[in-house]
C-alpha positions as a Markdown table, in Angstrom:
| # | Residue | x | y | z |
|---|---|---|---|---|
| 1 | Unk | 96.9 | -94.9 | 144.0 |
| 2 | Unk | 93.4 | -94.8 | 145.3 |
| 3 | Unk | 94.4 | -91.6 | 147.7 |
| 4 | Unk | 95.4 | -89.7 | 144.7 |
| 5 | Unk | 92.6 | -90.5 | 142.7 |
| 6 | Unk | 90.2 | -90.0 | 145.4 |
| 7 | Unk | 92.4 | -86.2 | 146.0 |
| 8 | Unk | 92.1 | -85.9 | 142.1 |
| 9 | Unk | 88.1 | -86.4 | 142.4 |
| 10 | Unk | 87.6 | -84.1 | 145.5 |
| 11 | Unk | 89.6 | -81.5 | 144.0 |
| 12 | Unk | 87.6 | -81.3 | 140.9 |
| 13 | Unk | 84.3 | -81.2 | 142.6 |
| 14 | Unk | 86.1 | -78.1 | 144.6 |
| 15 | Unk | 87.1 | -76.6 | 141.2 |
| 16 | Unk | 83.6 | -76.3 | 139.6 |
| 17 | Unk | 81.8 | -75.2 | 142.8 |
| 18 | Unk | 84.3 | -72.5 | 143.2 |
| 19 | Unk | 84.3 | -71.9 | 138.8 |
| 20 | Unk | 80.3 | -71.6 | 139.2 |
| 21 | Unk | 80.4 | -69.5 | 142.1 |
| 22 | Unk | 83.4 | -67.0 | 141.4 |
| 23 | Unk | 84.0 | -67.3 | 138.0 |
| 24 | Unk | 86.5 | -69.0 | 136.1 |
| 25 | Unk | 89.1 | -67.1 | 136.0 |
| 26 | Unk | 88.8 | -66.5 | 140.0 |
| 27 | Unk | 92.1 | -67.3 | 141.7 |
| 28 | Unk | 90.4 | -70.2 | 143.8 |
| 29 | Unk | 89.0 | -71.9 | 140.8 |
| 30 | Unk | 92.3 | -71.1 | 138.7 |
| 31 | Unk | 94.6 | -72.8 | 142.2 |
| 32 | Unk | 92.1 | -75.7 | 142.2 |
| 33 | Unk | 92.1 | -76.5 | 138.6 |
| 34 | Unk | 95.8 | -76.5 | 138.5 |
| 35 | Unk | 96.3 | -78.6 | 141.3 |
| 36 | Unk | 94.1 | -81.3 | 139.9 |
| 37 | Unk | 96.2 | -81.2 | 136.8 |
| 38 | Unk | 99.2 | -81.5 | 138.7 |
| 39 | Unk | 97.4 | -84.4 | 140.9 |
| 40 | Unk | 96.8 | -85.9 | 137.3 |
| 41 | Unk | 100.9 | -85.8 | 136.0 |
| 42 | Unk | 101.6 | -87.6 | 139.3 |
| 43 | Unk | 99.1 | -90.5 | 139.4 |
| 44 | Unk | 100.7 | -91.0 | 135.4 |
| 45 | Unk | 103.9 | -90.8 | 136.4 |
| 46 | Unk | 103.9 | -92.9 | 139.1 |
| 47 | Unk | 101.4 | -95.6 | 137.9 |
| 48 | Unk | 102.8 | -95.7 | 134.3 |
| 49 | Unk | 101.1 | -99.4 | 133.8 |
| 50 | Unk | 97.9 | -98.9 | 135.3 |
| 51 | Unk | 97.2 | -95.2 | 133.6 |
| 52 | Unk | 96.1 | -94.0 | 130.1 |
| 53 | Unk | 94.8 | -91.0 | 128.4 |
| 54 | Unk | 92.3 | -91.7 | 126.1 |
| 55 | Unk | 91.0 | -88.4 | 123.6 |
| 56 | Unk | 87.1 | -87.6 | 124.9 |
| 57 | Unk | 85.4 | -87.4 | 121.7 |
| 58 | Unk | 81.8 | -87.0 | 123.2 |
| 59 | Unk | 82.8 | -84.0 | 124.5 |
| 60 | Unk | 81.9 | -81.2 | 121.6 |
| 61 | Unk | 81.6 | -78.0 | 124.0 |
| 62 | Unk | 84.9 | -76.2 | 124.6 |
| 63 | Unk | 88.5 | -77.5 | 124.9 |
| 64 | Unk | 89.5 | -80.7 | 123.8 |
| 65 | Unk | 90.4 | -83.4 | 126.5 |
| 66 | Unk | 91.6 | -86.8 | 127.4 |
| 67 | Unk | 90.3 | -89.0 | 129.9 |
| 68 | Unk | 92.5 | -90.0 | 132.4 |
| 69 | Unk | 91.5 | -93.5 | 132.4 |
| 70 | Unk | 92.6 | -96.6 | 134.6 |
| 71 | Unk | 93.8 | -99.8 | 133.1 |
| 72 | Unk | 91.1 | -101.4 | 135.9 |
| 73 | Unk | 88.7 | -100.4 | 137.9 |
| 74 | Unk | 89.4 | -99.6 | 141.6 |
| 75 | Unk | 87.6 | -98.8 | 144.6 |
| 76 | Unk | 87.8 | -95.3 | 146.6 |
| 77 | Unk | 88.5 | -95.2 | 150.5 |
| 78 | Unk | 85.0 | -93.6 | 150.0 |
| 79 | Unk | 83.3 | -96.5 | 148.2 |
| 80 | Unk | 82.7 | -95.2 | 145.2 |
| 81 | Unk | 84.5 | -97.1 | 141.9 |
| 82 | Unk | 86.1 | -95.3 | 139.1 |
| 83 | Unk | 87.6 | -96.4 | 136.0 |
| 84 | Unk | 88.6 | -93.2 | 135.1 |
| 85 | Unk | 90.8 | -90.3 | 137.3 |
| 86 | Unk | 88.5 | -87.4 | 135.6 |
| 87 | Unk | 89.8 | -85.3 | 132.4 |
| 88 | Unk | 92.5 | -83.2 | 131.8 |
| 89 | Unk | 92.4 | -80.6 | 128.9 |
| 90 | Unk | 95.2 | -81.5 | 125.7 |
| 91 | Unk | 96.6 | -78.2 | 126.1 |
| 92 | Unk | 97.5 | -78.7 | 129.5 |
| 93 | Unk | 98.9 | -82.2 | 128.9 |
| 94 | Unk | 100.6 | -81.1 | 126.1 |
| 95 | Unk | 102.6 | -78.8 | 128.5 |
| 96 | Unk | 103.3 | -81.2 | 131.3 |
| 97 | Unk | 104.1 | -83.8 | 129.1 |
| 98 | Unk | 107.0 | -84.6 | 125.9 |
| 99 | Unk | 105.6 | -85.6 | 122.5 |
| 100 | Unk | 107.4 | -88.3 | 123.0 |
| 101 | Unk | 105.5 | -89.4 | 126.6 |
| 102 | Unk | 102.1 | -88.7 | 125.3 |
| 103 | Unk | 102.3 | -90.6 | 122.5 |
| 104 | Unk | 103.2 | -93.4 | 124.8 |
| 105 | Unk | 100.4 | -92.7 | 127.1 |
| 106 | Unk | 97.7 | -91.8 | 124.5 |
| 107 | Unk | 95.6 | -94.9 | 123.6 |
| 108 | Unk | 94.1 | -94.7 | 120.0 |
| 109 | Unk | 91.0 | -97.0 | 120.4 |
């Protein structure tokens, strides 16, 4: 699980270098943004216990989003600990998951 955090972290660093260099709508920022959502469904899938979404309400600019958050904290094979493996927009969950998964995975608190 700590790989694919640690992927889902690197990727998204990748995706707004290559967003505020190229644009977003450049076909590097659009392939990198896409793969971290993808990177996302799998860590939830696969870690069904140990992953939650959680709705971001202190984010008020642009497109609503959940935090893909971690049931405890871990440790990347860089060092760094996370409790969270970074957002991913509603719209976008709402397409890679059933209304019937999210509202298992969502956590109201």
């Amino acid at each position: 699980m700590e790989k694919l955090i640690y992927q889902i972290t690197a990727i998204n660093r990748a995706w707004k270098l290559a967003r505020d260099q190229w644009g977003e709508d450049s076909k590097t920022a659009l392939m990198l943004r896409e793969r971290k959502s993808s990177l996302q469904s799998r860590l939830i899938r696969e870690y069904p216990n140990q992953v939650f979404l959680r709705l971001d309400i202190e984010n008020t600019e642009g497109e609503a989003l959940y935090s893909v958050r971690l049931q405890s904290e871990i440790t990347l094979p860089n060092g760094i600990r996370r409790v969270d493996a970074e957002h991913l927009p509603v719209r976008l969950a709402e397409e890679l998951f059933t209304s019937t998964e999210l509202d298992q995975l969502v956590h109201r608190d």
